[in-house]
C-alpha positions in Angstrom: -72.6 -210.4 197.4 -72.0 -206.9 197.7 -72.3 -204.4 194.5 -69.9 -202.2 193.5 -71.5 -198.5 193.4 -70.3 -196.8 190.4 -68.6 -193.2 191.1 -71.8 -190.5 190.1 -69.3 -188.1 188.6 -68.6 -190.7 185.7 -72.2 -190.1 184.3 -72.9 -186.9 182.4 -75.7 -184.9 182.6 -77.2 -187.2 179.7 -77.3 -189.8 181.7 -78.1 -188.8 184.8 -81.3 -187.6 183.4 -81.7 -190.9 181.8 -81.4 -192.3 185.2 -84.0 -190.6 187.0 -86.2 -191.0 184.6 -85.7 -195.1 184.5 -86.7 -194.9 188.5 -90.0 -193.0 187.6 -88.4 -189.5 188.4 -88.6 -185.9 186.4 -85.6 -185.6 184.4 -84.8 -182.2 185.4 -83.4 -184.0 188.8 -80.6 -184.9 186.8 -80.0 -181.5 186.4 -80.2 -180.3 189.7 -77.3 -183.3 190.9 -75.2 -182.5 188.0 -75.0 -178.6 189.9 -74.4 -180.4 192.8 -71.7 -182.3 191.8 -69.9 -179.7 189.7 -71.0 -176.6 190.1 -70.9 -176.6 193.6 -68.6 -179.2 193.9 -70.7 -181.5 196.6 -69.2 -184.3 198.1 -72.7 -185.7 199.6 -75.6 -187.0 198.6 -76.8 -185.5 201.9 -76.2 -182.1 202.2 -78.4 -181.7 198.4 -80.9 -180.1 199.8 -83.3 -179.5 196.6 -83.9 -183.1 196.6 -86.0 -185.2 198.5 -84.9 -187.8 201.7 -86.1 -190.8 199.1 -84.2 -189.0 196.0 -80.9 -189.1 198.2 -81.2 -192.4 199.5 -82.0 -193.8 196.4 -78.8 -191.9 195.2 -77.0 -192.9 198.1 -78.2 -197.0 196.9 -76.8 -196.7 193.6 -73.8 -194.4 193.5 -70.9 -192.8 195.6 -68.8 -189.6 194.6 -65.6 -190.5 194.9 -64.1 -187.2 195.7 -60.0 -186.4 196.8 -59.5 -185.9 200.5 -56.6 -183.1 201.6 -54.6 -184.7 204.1 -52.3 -182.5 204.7 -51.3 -178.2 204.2 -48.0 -176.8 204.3 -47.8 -173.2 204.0 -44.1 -172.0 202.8 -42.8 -168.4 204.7 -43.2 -167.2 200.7 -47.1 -167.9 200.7 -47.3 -171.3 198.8 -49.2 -173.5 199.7 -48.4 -177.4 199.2 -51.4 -180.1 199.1 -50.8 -183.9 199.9 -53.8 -185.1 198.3 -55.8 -188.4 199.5 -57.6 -190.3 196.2 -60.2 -192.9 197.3 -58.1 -195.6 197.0 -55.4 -194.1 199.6 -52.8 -193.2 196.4 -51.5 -189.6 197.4 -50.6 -187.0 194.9 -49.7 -183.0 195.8 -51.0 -179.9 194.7 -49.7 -176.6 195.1 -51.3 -173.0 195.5 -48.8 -170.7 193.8 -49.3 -166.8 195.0 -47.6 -163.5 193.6 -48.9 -160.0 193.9 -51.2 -159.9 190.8 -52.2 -164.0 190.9 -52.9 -167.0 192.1 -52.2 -170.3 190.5 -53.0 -173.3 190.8 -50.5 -176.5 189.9 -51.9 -179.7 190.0 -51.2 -183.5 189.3 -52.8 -185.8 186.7 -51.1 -188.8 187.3 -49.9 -191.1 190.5 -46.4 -190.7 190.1 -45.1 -190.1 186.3 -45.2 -192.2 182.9 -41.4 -190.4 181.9 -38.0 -190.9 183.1 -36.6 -187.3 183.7 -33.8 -187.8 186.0 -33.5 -184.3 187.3 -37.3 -184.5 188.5 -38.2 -186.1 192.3 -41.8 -187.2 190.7 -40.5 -189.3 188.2 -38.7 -192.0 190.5 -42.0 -192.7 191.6 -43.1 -195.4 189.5 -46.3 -194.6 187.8 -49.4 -196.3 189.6 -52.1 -194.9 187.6 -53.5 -191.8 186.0 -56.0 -189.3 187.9 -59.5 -189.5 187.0 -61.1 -186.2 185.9 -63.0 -185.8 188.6 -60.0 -185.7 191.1 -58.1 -183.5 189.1 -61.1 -181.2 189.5 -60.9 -181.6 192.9 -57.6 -180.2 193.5 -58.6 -177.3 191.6 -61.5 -176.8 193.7 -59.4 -177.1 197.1 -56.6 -174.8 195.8 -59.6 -172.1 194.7 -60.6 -172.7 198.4 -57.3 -171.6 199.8 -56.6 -168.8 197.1 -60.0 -167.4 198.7 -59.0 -168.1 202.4 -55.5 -167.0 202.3 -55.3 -164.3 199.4 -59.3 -163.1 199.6 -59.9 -164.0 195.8 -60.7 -166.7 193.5 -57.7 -169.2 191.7 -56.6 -167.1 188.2 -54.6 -169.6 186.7 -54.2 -173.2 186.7 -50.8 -175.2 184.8 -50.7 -178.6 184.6 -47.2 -179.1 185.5 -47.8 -181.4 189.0 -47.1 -184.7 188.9 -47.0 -186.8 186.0 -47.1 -186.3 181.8 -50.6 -185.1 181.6 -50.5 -185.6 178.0 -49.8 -189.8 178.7 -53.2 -189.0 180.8 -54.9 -187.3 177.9 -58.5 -187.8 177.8 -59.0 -187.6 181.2 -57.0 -184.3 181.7 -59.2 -182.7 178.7 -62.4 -184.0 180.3 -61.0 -182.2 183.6 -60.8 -179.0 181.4 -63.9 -179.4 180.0 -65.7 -179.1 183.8 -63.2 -176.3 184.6 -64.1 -174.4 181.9 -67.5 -175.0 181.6 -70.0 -172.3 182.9 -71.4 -175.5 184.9 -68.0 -176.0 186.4 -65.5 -173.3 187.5 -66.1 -171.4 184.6 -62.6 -170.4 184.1 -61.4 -169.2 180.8 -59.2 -171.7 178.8 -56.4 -169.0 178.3 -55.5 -169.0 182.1 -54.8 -173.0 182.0 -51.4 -173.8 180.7 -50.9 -177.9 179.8 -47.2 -178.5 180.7 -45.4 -181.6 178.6 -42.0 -183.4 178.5 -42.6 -183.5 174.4 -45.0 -186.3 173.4 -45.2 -185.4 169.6 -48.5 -187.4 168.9 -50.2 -185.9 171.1 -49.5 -182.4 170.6 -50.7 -183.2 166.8 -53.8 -184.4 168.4 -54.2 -181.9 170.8 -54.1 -179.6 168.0 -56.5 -181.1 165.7 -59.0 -181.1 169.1 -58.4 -177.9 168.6 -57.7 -177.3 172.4 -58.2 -173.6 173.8 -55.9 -173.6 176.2 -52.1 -173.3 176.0 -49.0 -175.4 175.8 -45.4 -175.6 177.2 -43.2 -178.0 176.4 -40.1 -178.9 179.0 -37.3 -178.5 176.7 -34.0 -178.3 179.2 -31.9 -178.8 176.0 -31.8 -178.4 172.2 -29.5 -181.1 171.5 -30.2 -184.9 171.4 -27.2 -186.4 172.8 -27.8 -183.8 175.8 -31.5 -184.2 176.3 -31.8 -187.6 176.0 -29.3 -188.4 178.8 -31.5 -185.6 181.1 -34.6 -187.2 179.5 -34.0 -191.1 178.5 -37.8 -190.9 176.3 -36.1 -188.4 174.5 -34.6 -191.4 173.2 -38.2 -192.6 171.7 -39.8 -188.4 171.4 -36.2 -187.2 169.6 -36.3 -183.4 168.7 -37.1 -183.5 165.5 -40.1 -185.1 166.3 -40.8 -182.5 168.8 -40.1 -180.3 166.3 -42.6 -181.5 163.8 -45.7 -181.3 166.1 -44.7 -177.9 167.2 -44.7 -176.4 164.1 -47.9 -179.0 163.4 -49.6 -177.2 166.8 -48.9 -173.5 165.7 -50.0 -174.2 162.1 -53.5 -175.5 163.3 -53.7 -173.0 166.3 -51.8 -169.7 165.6 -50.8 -170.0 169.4 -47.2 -169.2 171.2 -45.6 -172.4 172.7 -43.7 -171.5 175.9 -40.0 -174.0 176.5 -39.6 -174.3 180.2 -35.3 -174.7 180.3 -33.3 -175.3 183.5 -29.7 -174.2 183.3 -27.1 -176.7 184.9 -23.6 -176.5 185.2 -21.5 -178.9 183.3 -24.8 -179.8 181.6 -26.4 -177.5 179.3 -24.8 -174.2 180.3 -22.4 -173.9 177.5 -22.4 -171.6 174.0 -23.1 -174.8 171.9 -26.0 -175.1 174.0 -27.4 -171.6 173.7 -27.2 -171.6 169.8 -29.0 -175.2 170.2 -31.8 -173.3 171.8 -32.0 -170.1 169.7 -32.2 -172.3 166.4 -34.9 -174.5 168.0 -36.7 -171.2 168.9 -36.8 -170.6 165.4 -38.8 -172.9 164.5 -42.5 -171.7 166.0 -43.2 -168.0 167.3 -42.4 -169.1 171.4 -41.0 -167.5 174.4 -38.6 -169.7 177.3 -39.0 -169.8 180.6 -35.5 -170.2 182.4 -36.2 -172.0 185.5 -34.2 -172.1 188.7 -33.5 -175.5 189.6 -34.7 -177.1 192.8 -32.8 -179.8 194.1 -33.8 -183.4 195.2 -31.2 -184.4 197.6 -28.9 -186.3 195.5 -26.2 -183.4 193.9 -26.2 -185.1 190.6 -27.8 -182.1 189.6 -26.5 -178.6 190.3 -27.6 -175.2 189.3 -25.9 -173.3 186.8 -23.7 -170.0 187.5 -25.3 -167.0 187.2 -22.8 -166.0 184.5 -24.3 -169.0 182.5 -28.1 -168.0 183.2 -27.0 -164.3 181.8 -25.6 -165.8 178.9 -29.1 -167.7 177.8 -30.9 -164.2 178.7 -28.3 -162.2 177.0 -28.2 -164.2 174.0 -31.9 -165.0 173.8 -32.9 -161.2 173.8 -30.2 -160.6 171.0 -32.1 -162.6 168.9 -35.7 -160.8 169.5 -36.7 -164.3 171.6 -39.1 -163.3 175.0 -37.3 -165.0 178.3 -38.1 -164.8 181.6 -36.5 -166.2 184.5 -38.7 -168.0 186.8 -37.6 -167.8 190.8 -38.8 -171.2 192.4 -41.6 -170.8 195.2 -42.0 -173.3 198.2 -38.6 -174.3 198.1 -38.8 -174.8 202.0 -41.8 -177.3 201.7 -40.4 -179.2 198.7 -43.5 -177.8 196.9 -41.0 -176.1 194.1 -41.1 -177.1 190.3 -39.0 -181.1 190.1 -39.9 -181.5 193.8 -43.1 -183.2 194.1 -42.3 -186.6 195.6 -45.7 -187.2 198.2 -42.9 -186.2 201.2 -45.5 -184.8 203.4 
């Protein structure tokens, strides 16, 4: 009967340790694999050269790493760069390398199609196989830094979580993948350049909070009035506002931190006054800033980008009332690797 190997990256250093010393081995060689695996991000049991032929095999006996394969690279004529990821089990997710003149960032997927019901976004008609392991959201970070160094000449600056899926319906794993990114045995990357992108799940933000996470949160807001959101956003339905609400204000008491709101404008949708004052009072509520976000089709016309009188409106009125906006011009538009447009095409 064969044995299932159990994935290597699973194990922390603790136990790895423990494991080299229960097949009459120093522990330190625990050590030395855990650099392997994260550190440098090695993908065989081979190529670890600090260990011996009989260390590796044994390795090789007992475990396998699991690690994402990159399938596919589409490069759009604005620089992006859009990842269809292979997972071991031949699920595909995408990733996407987003480049402007002072950055490189990295957007990646925690989950095999979504957990939510957002009818504007491509990702969540996919039903929602499973989440992403840490490790393999790791991964893409990795193979995105690889292409940030290869096509820009230095390293990945910041990484959001707004790829597919709710990465806060994926929670422990995706704080587990921070953990490694963060950690001076990982990437190393500073928690301030990771933004964690949600739909609104208001438990978790309390949770999130009283973890007392480093890194920051946006929230997908695309409207400030139930009725509106909820037929945009059916959870909204179970997550209402003023739930929302609560663990905002919750988040900011416990971390002192700005929440961003990413918005997309649509005519006939959101793009009137009613909806604007909507906003500006919700804005009230916790020190934030909004994101307008240009919307990216997905084929169907359901959905159509507002006016540009409309946008000016939200930026006009915002500002009037001391809130930070910015507009946010989609990238990789031409490979379907813009924000709503993840749908594993490639």
């Amino acid at each position: 009967m064969l044995i299932k190997k159990k994935d290597i990256r699973a194990l922390s250093k603790e136990q790895l340790r423990d494991f080299f010393v229960d097949n009459g081995e120093k522990a330190f060689r625990g050590n030395q694999v855990y650099e392997w695996l994260w550190g440098k991000a090695l993908h065989t049991f081979e190529d670890m050269t600090n260990l011996s032929k009989e260390t590796r095999a044994m390795l090789e006996a007992n475990f396998v790493i699991n690690h994402i394969q990159v399938d596919n690279i589409q490069r759009s004529k604005d620089g992006t760069v859009k990842n269809a990821v292979r997972l071991h089990d031949g699920l595909v997710v995408e990733s996407v390398l987003i480049p402007t003149e002072t950055r490189t960032t990295a957007c990646v997927s925690s989950q095999v199609g979504c957990s939510l019901d957002c009818r504007f976004c491509a990702t969540s008609r996919l039903k929602r196989m499973r989440n992403l392991n840490a490790d393999e959201i790791y991964d893409q970070v990795v193979a995105i830094n690889k292409e940030s160094l290869l096509y820009h000449n230095h390293k990945l600056s910041n990484i959001v979580f707004m790829g597919m899926g709710e990465p806060l319906m994926n929670y422990n794993n995706v704080i587990k993948s921070i953990e490694k990114i963060t950690s001076p045995e990982g990437l190393g990357m500073s928690p301030k350049r990771i933004t964690v992108s949600t739909s609104g799940v208001p438990k978790i933000i309390k949770k999130m909070a009283d973890d007392e996470v480093k890194f920051n949160l946006a929230v997908s807001l695309h409207s400030a009035i139930d009725e509106v959101r909820t037929s945009i956003m059916p959870f909204n339905a179970t997550f209402p506002l003023k739930d929302l609400k609560e663990s905002l204000e919750y988040w900011y008491e416990k971390t002192q931190r700005t929440i961003t709101y990413e918005y997309v404008v649509w005519g006939g949708i959101n793009d009137r006054k009613e909806d604007i004052d909507a906003l500006i009072k919700f804005c009230s509520y916790v020190p934030c800033k909004v994101n307008l976000i240009e919307y990216n089709p997905i084929d169907d016309g359901e959905f159509q980008q507002a006016s540009p009188q409309a946008i000016n409106n939200y930026i006009s009125n915002l500002e009037m009332h001391d809130i930070v906006v910015n507009v946010r011009r989609s990238r990789g538009k031409d490979i379907d690797a813009a924000c709503g447009q993840l749908a594993n095409k490639s």
